[in-house]
N, C-alpha and C positions, 0 to 999 in steps of 0.2 A: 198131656195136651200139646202137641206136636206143632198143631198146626196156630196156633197160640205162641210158640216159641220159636218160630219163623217169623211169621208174622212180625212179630216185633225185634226181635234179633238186633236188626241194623238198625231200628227206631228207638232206641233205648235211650237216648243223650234228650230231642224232642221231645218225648212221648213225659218225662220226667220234669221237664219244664212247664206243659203245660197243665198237666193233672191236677185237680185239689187232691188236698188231704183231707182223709175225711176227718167229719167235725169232733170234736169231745166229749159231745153231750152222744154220740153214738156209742162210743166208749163203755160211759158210763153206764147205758141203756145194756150193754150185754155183758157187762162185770154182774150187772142187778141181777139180769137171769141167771145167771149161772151158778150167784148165791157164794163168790169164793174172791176173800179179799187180797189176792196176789195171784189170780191162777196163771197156770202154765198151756201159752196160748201157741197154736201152728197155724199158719197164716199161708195159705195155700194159693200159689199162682202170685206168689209175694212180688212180681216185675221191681221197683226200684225201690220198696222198701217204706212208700206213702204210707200203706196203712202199718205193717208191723210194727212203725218209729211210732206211732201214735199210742200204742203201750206203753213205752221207757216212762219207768216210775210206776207204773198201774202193774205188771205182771208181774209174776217173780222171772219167768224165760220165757221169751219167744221164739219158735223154730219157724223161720221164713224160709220155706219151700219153693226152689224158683228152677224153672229147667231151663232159661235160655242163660247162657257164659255174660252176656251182654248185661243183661238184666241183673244177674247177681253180684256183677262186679258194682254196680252203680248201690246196688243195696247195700253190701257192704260197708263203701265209704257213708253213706247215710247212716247207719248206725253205730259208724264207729263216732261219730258226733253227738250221742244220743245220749252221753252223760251214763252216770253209774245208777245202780239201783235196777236192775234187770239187767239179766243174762242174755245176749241174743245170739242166736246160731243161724246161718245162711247154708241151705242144703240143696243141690245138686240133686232133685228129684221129682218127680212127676206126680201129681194129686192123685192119681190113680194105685201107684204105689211109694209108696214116698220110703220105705224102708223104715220107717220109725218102731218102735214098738206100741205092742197093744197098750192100752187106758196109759196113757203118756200126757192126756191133755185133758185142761177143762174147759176149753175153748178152741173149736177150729174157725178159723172166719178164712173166705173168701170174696175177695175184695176187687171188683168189674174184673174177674174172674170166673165166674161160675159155668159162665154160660161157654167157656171152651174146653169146661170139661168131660169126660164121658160119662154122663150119669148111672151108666149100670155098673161101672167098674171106683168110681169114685164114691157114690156115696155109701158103699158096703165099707170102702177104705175109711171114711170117715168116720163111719159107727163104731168102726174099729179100735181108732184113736182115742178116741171119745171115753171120758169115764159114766161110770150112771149118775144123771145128770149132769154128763155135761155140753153143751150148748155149738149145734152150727150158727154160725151167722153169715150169711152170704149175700152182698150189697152193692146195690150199683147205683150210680148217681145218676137222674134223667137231664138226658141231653137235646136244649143245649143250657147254661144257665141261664138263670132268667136276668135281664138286665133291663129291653126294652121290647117292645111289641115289633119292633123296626129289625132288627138282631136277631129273633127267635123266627121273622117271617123271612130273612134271608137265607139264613139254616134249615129252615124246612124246604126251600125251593132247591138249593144244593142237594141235601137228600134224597128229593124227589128225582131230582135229575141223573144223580148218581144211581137208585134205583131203577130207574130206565134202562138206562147205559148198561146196567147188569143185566137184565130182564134181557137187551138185545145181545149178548152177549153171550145167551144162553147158561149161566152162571150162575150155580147153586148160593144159597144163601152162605154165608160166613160164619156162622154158627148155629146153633139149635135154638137162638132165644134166649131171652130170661123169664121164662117164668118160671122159674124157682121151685114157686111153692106147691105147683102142682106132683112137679117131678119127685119132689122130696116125698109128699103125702103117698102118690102111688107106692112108692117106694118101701114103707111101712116097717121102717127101719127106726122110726123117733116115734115118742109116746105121744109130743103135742107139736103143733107145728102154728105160727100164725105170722102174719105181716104187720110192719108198721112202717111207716114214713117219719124221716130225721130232719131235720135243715140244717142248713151249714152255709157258712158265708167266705169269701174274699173276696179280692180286688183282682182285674183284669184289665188290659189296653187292649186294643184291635191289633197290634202284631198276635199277640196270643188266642185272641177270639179266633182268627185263622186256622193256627197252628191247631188250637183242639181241633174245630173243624176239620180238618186233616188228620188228624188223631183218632180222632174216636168215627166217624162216618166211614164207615167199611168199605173198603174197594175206593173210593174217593185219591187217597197220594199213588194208588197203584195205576189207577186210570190215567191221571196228567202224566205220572212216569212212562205209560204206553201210548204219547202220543194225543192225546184228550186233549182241547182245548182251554182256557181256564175260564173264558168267556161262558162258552155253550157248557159247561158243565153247573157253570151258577158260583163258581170260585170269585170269579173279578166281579159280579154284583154285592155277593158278601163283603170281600175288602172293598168295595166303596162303601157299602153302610157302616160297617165298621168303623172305617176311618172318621167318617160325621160323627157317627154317635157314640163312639169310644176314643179320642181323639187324646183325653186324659182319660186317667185309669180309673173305672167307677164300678161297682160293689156289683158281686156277684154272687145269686140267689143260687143254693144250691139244694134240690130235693133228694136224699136216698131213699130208695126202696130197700127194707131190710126184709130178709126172712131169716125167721129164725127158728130153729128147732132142738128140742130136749131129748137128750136119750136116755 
């Protein structure tokens, strides 16, 4: 995923401050499928290490698969915090080939990852991985959280405005999408495929309401870097709502879309 480990490269220090982790009850929901009380999980497009650390104690090994230098060094120190009781390896390779060997895993998950992978070359590598029965899970959390009606109507005007800005700019889209479950199903590579929605909660202030915003809204930090204004792009509306209505740090509603599939 090339263009995925550019992309974030230089954003790795940011991009790590502001992300949730996903929740534990998502954990739990794909230990259940996969029917294996310690399995040995690859964690594909692993960036700083959020989701992989949320194994330690639940796996027996995780192999966190990350291709940017940047990305993996930040994962690294986060696991090496992650306490005993799972084995975790940080690996220097691309979801498409990661170099692992065959039925290595009883769990691949890809975590706000999926979607910059190449799906004709990735998810044969996955089946690959894969034991019989065991389990993709690939998930993304929708953005932005949910906090207040005031906050999620800033975030959509920013997006909105940032999609223009691309639209004149003549500017293919940033990735393929998530939808997931389609891709996976055509693909007919897994015996059953289905989706479910997680929740998950923290806490958040308006410096970080930003920061995701910038984060995760595609094209958005590269626009203001090229000149963009912060006004006319819908930025300095956000940080004024923000700063009102998050002014102290208040709880932040977090939905994942999971898809998951058995081989």
């Amino acid at each position: 995923m090339p263009g995925a480990a550019s992309r974030f490269s230089g954003a790795a220090g940011p991009y790590d401050a502001v992300r949730p982790q996903p929740p534990a009850d998502l954990i739990s929901l794909i230990a259940q499928w996969a029917a294996v009380g310690r399995p040995d999980v690859v964690d594909l497009g692993a960036g700083t290490g959020l989701s992989a650390v949320t194994w330690a104690g639940r796996a027996r090994q995780v192999t966190a698969v990350e291709p940017s230098a940047a990305m993996r060094q930040m994962c690294e120190r986060r696991i090496s915090r992650a306490g005993a009781g799972t084995r975790f390896t940080v690996l220097d390779a691309a979801a498409e080939d990661t170099g692992l060997p065959d039925g290595c895993a009883d769990v691949v998950t890809a975590s706000q990852a999926m979607h910059w992978f190449d799906p004709d070359r990735a998810l044969p590598e996955i089946a690959r991985l894969l034991r019989p029965g065991g389990v993709l899970a690939a998930y993304d959390c929708d953005w932005p959280p949910v906090v207040d009606w005031e906050t999620s109507a800033a975030w959509a005007e920013l997006a909105a405005r940032v999609d223009a800005e691309q639209a004149r700019r003549g500017l293919p889209a940033a990735h393929g999408g998530k939808e997931h479950l389609d891709r996976i199903r055509r693909g007919g590579l897994f015996r059953h495929c289905a989706r479910v929605a997680v929740h998950g909660r923290d806490r958040g202030d308006a410096e970080r309401f930003a920061a995701l915003a910038l984060s995760a809204i595609a094209c958005a930090a590269e626009f203001l870097d090229d000149g963009c204004d912060e006004s006319g792009l819908g930025l300095t509306g956000l940080k004024d709502v923000a700063a009102r209505r998050l002014a102290e740090p208040q709880t932040w509603w977090w939905t994942y879309q999971v898809c998951l599939a058995v081989r």
